[in-house]
C-alpha positions as CSV (number, residue, x, y, z in Angstrom):
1,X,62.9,-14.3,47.9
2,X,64.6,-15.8,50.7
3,X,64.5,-13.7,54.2
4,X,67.5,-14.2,57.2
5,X,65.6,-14.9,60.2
6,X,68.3,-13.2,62.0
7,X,67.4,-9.6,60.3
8,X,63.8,-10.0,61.5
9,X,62.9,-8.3,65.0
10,X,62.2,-10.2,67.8
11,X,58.9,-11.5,67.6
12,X,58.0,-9.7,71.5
13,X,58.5,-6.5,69.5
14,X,56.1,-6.9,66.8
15,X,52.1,-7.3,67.5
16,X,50.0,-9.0,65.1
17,X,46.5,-7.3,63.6
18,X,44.1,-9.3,66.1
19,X,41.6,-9.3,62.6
20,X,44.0,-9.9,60.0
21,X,47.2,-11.2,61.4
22,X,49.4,-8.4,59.7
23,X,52.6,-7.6,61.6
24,X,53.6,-4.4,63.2
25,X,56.4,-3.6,65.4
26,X,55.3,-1.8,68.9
27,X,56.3,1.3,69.3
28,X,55.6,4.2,71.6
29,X,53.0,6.4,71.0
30,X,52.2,9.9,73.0
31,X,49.7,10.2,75.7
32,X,45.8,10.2,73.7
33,X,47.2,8.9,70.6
34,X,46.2,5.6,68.8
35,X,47.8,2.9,66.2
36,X,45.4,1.2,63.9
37,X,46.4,-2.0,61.5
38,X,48.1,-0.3,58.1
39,X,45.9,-3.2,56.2
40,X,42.5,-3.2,57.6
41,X,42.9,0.2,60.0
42,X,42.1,-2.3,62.8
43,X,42.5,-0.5,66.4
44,X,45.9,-1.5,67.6
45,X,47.2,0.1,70.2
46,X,46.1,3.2,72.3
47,X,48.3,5.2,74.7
48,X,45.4,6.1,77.0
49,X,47.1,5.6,81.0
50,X,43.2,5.6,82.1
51,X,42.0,3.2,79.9
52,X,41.8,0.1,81.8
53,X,40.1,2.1,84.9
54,X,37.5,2.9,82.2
55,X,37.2,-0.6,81.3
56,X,36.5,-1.4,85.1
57,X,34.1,1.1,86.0
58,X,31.9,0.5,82.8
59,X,31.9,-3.2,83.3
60,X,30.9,-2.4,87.1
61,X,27.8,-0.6,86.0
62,X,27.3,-3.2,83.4
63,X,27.1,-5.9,86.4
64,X,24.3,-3.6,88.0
65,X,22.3,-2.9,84.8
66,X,22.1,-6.5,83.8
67,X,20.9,-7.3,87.8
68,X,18.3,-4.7,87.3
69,X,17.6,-6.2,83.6
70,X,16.6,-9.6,85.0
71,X,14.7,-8.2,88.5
72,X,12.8,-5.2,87.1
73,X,9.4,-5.2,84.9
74,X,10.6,-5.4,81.2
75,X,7.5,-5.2,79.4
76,X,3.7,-4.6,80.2
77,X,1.5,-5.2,77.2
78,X,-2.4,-4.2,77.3
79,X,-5.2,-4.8,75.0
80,X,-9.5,-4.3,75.9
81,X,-9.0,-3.8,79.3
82,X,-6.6,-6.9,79.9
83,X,-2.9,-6.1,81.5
84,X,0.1,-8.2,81.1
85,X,3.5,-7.7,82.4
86,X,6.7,-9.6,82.1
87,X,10.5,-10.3,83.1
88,X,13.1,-11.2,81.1
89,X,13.6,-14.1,83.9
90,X,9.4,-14.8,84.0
91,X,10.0,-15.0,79.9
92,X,12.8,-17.2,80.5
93,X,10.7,-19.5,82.8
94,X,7.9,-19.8,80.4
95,X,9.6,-21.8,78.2
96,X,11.1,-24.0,81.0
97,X,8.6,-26.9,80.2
98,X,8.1,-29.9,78.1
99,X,10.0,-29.4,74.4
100,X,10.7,-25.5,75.1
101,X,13.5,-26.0,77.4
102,X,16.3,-26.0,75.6
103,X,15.1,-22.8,74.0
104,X,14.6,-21.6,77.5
105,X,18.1,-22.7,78.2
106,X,19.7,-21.1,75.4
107,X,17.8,-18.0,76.0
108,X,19.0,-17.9,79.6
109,X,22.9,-18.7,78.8
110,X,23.4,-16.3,75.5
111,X,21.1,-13.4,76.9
112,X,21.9,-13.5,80.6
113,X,24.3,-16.2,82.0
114,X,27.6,-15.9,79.2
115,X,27.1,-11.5,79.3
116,X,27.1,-11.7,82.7
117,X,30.2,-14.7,83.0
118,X,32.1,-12.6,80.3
119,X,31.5,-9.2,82.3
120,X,32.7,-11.0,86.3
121,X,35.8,-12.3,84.2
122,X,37.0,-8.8,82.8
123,X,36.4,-7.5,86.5
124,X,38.4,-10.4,88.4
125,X,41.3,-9.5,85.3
126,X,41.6,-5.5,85.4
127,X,40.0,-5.2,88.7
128,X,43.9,-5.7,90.7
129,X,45.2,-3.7,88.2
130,X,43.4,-0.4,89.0
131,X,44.2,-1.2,92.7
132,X,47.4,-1.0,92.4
133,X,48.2,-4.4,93.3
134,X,49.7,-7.5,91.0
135,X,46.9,-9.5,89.0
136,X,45.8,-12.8,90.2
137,X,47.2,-16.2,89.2
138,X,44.3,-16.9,86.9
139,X,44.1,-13.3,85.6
140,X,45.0,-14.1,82.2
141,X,42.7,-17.5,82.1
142,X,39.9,-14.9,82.8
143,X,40.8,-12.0,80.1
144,X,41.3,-15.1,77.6
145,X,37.6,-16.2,78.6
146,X,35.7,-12.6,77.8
147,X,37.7,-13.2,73.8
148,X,36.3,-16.7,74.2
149,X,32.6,-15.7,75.4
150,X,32.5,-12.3,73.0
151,X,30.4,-14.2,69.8
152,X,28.1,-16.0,72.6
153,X,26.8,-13.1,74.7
154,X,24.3,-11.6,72.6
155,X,22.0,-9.5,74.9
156,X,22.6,-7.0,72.3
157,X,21.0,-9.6,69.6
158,X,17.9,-10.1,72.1
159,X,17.6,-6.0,72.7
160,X,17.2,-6.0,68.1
161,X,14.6,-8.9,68.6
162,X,12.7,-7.2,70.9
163,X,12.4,-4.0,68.9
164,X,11.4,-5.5,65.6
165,X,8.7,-7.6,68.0
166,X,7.7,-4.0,69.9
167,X,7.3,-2.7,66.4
168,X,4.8,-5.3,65.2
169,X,3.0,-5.6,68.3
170,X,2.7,-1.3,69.3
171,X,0.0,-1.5,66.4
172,X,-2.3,-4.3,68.1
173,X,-2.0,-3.2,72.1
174,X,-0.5,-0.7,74.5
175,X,3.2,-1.7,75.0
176,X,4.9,0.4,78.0
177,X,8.4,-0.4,78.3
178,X,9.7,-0.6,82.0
179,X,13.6,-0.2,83.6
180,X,14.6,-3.5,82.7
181,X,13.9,-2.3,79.1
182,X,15.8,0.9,79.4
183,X,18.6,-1.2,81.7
184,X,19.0,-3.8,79.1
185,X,19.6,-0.8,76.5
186,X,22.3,0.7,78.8
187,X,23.4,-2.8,79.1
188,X,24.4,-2.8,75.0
189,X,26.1,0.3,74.9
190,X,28.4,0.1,77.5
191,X,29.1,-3.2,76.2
192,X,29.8,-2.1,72.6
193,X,31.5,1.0,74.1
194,X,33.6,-1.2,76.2
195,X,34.4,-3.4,73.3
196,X,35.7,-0.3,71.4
197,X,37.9,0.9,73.4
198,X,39.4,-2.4,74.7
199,X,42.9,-2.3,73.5
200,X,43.2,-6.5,74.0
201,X,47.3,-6.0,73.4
202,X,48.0,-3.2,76.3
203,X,46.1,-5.3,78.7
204,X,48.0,-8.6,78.0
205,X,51.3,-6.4,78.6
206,X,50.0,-4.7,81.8
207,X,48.8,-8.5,82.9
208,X,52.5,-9.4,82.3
209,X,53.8,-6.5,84.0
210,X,51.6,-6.0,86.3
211,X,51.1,-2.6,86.3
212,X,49.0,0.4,83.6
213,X,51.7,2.5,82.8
């Protein structure tokens, strides 16, 4: 069946499914409500004015948790008498010898380096937004980055190795978890939570516009 182009809405009204590329066309939703993809029920669009200052504040705490991750005692293991505690950075530097270091690189960039990169860029995007002021120049750059870096930081992938290793090893020694455990858990689920709620088309807009509302 052949469709006029000219009955078609303008494409800068319609929003494509960021999963399955169906089209919708925008439309204004009330204050709390939320639009989800007709063909997979993919979230859409919200109409939440404090979203992005949500956004902001979590990936502020996020920044601290993930400095405490790497500077506080992660795990302290100890077996007939003998103690032995470790970092996620004195793990890191373990491997930073001889044929292990590209595992200790890869272990630094997807568990520490990229989360962290992808967190700073989400910051130096919003960050002008809840101020009040216009974005930056590269603003856009830097939200395009944390899509980009999303299926490379996986501290929550290292937090699901480390359980299944806790869980093996609880049964052979004393395993006491310290902060940088229980940071690097906090870590994942603000990031997950932030992920969520991330609505990626209001925040191009409000980058174009330069303002929330």
């Amino acid at each position: 069946m052949h469709i006029d182009p000219a009955t078609l809405p303008p494409l800068d009204d319609m929003i494509a499914c960021p999963h399955c590329d169906t089209l919708h066309m925008e439309d204004d939703l009330p204050d709390g409500a939320r639009a989800y993809c007709r063909r997979c029920g993919a979230l859409l669009l919200t109409a939440e004015s404090r979203a992005v200052v949500w956004l902001v504040s979590l990936a502020s705490a996020a920044v601290v948790l993930m400095v405490a991750a790497v500077s506080f005692p992660f795990l302290d293991l100890s077996l007939q008498g003998q103690h032995n505690g470790t970092s996620v950075i004195h793990a890191i530097l373990v491997f930073g010898s001889g044929k292990a270091i590209p595992l200790a690189i890869a272990v630094a960039l997807f568990i520490v380096v990229l989360p962290l990169v992808r967190l700073l860029a989400l910051l130096h995007a919003l960050a002008p937004l809840v101020r009040g002021v216009p974005p930056t120049p590269s603003a856009r750059v830097a939200f395009a980055l944390t899509d980009q870096l999303r299926p490379w930081a996986m501290a929550e992938i290292f937090m699901v190795g480390v359980t299944v290793a806790l869980v093996k090893v609880a049964g052979m020694a004393d395993v006491t978890v310290g902060p940088a455990f229980w940071a690097f858990v906090a870590l994942v689920l603000i990031t997950i939570f932030n992920d969520q709620i991330m609505n990626r088309f209001a925040i191009w807009k409000a980058l174009d516009t330069g303002t929330t509302a």
